[in-house]
ZAMARGU-4260 file (C-alpha; in steps of 0.2 Angstrom, whole numbers, plus 5000, padded with zeros to 4 digits):
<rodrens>
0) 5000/5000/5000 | 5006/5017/4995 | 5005/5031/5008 | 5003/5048/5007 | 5020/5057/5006
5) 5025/5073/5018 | 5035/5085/5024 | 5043/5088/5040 | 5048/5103/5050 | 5056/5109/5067
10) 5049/5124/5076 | 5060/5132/5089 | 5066/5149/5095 | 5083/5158/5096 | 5082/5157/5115
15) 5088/5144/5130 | 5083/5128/5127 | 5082/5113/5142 | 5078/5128/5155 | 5060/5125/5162
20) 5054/5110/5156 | 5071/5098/5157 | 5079/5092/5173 | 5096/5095/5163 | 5095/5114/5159
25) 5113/5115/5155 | 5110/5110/5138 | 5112/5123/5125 | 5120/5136/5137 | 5132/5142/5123
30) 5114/5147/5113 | 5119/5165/5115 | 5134/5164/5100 | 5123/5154/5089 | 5133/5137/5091
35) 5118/5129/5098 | 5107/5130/5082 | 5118/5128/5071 | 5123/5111/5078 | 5105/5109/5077
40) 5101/5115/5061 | 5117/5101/5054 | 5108/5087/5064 | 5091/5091/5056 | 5097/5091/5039
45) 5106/5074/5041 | 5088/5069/5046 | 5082/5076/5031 | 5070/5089/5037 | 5062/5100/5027
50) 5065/5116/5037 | 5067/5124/5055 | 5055/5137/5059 | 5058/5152/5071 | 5043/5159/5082
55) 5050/5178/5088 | 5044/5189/5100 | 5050/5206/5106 | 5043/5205/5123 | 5046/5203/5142
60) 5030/5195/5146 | 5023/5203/5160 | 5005/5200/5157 | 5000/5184/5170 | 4999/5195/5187
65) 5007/5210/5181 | 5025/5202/5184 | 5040/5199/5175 | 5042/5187/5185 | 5037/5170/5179
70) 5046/5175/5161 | 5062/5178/5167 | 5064/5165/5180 | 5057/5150/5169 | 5068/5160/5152
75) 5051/5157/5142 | 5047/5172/5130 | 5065/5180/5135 | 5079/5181/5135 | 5076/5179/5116
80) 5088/5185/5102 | 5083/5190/5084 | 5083/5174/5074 | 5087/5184/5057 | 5105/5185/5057
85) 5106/5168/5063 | 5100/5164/5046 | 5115/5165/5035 | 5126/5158/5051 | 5115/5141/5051
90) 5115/5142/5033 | 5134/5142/5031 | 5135/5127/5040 | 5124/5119/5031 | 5118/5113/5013
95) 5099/5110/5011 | 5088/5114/5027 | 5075/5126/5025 | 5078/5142/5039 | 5060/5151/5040
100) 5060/5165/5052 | 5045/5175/5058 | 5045/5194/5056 | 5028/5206/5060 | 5018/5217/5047
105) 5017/5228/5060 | 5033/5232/5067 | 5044/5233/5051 | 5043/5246/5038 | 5040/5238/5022
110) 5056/5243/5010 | 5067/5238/5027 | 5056/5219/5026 | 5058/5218/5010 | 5076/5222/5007
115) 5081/5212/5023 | 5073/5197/5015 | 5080/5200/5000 | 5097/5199/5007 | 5093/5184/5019
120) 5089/5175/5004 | 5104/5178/4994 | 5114/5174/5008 | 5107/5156/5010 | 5105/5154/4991
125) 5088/5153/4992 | 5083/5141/5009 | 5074/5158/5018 | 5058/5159/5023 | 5046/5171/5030
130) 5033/5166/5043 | 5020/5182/5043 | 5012/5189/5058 | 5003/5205/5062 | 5009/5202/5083
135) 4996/5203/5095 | 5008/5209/5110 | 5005/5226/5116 | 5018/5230/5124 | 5026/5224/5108
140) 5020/5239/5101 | 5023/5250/5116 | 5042/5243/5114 | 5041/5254/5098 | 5031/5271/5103
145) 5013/5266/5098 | 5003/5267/5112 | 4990/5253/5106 | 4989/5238/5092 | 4978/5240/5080
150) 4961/5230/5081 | 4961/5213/5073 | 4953/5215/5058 | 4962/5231/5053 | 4980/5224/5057
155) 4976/5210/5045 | 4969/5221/5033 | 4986/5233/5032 | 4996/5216/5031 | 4987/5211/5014
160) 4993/5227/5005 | 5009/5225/5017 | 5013/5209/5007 | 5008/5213/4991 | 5019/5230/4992
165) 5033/5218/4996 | 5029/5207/4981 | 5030/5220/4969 | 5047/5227/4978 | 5056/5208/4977
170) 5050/5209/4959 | 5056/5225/4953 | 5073/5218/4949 | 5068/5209/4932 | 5075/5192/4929
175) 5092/5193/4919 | 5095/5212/4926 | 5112/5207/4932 | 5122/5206/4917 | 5140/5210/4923
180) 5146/5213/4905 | 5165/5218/4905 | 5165/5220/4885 | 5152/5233/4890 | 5155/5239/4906
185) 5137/5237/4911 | 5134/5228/4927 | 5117/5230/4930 | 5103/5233/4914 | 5094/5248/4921
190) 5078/5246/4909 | 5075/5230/4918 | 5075/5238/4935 | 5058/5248/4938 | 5051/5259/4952
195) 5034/5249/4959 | 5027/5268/4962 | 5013/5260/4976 | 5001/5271/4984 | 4988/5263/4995
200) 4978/5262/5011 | 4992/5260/5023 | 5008/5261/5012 | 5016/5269/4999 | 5033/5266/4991
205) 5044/5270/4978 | 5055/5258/4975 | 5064/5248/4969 | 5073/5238/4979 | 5092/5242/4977
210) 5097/5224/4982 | 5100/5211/4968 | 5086/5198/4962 | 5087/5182/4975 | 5089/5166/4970
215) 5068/5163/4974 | 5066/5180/4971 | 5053/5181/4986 | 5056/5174/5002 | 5046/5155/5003
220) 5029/5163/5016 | 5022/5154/5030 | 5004/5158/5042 | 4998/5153/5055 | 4982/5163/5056
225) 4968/5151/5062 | 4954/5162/5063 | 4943/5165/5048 | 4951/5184/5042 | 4969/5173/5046
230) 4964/5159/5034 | 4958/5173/5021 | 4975/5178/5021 | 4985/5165/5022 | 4974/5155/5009
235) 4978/5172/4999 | 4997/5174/5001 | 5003/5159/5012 | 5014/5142/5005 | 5014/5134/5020
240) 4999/5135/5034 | 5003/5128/5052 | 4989/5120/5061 | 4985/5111/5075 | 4981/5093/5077
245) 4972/5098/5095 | 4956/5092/5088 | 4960/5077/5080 | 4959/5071/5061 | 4942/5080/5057
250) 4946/5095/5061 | 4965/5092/5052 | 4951/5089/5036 | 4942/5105/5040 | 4958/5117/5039
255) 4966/5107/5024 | 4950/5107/5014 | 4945/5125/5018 | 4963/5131/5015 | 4962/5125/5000
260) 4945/5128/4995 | 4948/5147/5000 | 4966/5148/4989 | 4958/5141/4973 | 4944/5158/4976
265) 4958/5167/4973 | 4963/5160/4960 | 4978/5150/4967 | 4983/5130/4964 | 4978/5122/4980
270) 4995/5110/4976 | 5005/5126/4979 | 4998/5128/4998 | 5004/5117/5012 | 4995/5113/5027
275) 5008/5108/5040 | 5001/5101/5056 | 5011/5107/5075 | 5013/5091/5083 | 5005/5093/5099
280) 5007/5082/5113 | 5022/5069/5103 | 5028/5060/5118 | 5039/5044/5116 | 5036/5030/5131
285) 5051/5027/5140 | 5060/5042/5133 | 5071/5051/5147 | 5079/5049/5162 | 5071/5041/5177
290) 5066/5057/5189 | 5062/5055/5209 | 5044/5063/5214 | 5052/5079/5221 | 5058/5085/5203
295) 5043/5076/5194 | 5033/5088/5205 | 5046/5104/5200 | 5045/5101/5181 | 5023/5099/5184
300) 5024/5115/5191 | 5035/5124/5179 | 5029/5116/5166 | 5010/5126/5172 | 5019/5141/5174
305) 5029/5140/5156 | 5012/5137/5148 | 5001/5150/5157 | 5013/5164/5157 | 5015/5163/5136
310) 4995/5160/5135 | 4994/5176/5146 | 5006/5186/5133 | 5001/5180/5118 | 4981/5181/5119
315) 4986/5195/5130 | 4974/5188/5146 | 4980/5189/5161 | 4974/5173/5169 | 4980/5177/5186
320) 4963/5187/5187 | 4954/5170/5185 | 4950/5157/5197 | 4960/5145/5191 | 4954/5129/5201
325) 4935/5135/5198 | 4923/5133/5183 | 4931/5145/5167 | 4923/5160/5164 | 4915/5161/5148
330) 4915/5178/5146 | 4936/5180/5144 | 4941/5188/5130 | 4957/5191/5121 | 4966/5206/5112
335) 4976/5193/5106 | 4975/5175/5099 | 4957/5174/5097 | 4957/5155/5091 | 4969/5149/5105
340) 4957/5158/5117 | 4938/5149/5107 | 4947/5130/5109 | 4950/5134/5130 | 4932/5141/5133
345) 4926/5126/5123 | 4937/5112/5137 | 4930/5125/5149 | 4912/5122/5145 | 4914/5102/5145
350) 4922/5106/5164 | 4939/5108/5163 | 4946/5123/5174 | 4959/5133/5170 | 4975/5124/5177
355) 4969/5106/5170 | 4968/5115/5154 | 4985/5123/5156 | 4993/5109/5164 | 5008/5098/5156
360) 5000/5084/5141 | 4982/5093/5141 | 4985/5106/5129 | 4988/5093/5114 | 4972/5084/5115
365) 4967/5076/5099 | 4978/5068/5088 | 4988/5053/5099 | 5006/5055/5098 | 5011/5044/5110
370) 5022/5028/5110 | 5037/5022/5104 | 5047/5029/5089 | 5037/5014/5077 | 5021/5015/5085
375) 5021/5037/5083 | 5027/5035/5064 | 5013/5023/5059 | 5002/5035/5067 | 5009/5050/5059
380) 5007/5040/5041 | 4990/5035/5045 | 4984/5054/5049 | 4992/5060/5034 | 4981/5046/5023
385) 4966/5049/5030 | 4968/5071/5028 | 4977/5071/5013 | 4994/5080/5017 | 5004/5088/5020
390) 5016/5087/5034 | 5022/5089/5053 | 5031/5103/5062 | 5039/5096/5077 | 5039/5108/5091
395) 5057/5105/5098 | 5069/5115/5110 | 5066/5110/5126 | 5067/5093/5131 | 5085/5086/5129
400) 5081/5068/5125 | 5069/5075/5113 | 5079/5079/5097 | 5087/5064/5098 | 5074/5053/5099
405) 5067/5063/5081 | 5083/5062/5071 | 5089/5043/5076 | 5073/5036/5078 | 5057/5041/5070
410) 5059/5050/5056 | 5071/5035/5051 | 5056/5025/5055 | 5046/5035/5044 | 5059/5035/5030
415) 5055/5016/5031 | 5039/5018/5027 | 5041/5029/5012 | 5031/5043/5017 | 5046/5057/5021
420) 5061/5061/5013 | 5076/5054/5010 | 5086/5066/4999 | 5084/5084/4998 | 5080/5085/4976
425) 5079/5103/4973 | 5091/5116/4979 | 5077/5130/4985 | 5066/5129/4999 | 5053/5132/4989
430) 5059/5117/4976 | 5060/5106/4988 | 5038/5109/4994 | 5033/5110/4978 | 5043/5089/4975
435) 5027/5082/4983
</rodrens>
């Protein structure tokens, strides 16, 4: 029987790894100078994954109780350094990985974006990608002199011009505009270098760019918008769309086939969008060190506090206001991820409180990604049959035995089994999505 074939990614941060969650927190101390991910990033692509995606925030997170304090003690949202020049150093190292790093609409000027990406690109001869969000922290805006983000709606609406402004930039540089001619003398054909002259809503912009054409001209575009206005947009712009598997195959369908469904009303190839699922909840059985109670108990508790003090931030809640033993209050609302916020008031009304639904393993939910290395790969294949496609992003960093365990052992196992690759076949990260 032939099974449905996929992709594979990692999902990390340019942060300490092992700190909260791990009994051994000394690994990955040197993260600072970069020489933790790019060991990473060469032990990925012996594995033969796909790419290694970057969250970023600009935040201290401060949100759950008014404190710092949770952040900073558990290193959860900072200390966190800008994964974009650690780009080209994990490129350099490297042959074939994909390097996608997120970046806001709402915090960059276009032109800067633009050129940045432009120049990341060139500088890993074409394995950048850019994960697009409109950042729903507001003292991430604070950080920058606005005194408030705008609403949800409108920050999605500026990023769709945002992205189609930076489209026409990466495109004003025609191809074959470098000619370098020394019989001539002409390095650069200036009739094939154009101004994009755009004057819209939220932006305007001359242009052009003033950096070379890159080698896939645009940056390879991710989203993970799961609200309806995100899925618009990602359907609209997006390559890749990262999901969740929290609610199990069905709804795994539900965002394939709408995602698709809503790219082809614009006129898009549904083949040329990805829907990659975050592997919630993956836990290997007998994975680990044996632990006594008493440090069980202390990486329970941190593990609480890890998750409740990023919730807080990023739907920009604060929970400590909330009985959190009690029944959930319905009426909560968030400023930030709205979805995140729909899939907790719906455990809340089937009776969960706030600390079971933030408590270690109960934020997966779902798919079953328990076992051995064997057992979770004929699980994975048998998920990707039934929704179609197209692929897993493993969220790694924090657990030392972890990584391990998913380069030696399962996706070996799934390489058995046909269903990921083997060999990288193209030499973009865009060639290498668009192979199946």
């Amino acid at each position: 029987m032939s099974h449905t074939k996929f992709h594979l990614g990692y999902f990390t941060k340019f942060g300490k790894p092992a700190w909260a969650l791990d009994s051994q927190k000394a690994i990955g101390s040197n993260w600072p100078d970069g020489s933790y991910h790019i060991e990473l990033a060469q032990k990925l692509e012996a594995a033969k994954l796909d790419f290694i995606l970057f969250e970023d925030t600009t935040v201290v997170a401060d949100k759950f109780g008014g404190s710092m304090e949770l952040d900073l003690k558990h290193a959860i949202m900072a200390p966190k350094h800008d994964p974009l020049p650690l780009l080209p150093l994990m490129a350099h190292e490297t042959s074939h990985i994909g390097l996608i790093s997120t970046a806001s609409t709402t915090f960059y000027q276009p032109f800067v974006l633009a050129r940045l990406f432009s120049t990341l690109d060139s500088l890993t001869g074409g394995r950048v990608g850019w994960n697009i969000v409109t950042s729903s922290e507001v003292n991430a805006a604070r950080n920058i002199g606005l005194d408030a983000l705008p609403s949800h709606e409108e920050r999605y609406a500026s990023a769709d011009e945002y992205v189609e402004l930076l489209v026409k930039l990466w495109e004003s540089w025609e191809e074959g505009s470098l000619v370098a001619d020394e019989e001539t003398g002409v390095y650069v054909d200036h009739t094939k270098v154009h101004t994009v002259d755009h004057v819209g809503t939220y932006y305007s912009s001359r242009g052009p760019l003033n950096t070379l054409r890159s080698p896939q001209v645009r940056p390879f575009l991710s989203q993970a918008g799961a609200s309806a206005r995100g899925r618009n947009f990602a359907a609209k712009h997006a390559e890749m769309v990262v999901g969740l598997t929290a609610g199990g195959i069905d709804e795994m369908k539900e965002l394939r086939a709408d995602i698709r469904a809503r790219a082809a009303s614009f006129g898009r190839n549904p083949d040329d969008i990805k829907v990659i699922y975050l592997a919630n909840g993956l836990s290997f059985t007998g994975a680990g060190q044996q632990l006594d109670k008493a440090t069980e108990e202390q990486l329970a508790a941190a593990a609480f506090d890890y998750t409740i003090a990023m919730a807080a931030s990023t739907m920009d809640i604060d929970f400590a206001q909330y009985d959190l033993d009690g029944p959930m209050d319905q009426n909560m609302t968030a400023g930030g991820h709205t979805s995140a916020l729909e899939m907790i008031k719906r455990a809340g009304a089937q009776g969960a409180t706030l600390r079971q639904v933030f408590s270690a393993g109960n934020m997966g939910g779902g798919l079953d990604l328990t076992g051995t290395p064997e057992e979770i790969a004929e699980k994975m294949s048998a998920a990707m049959d039934e929704v179609g496609g197209d692929g897993f992003l493993f969220e790694g960093g924090e657990l030392s035995a972890y990584t391990e365990i998913l380069t030696d052992e399962l996706v070996p196992a799934l390489q058995r089994r046909g269903v990921v690759r083997t060999e990288y076949g193209g030499k973009t990260l865009r060639e290498n999505f668009r192979e199946f």
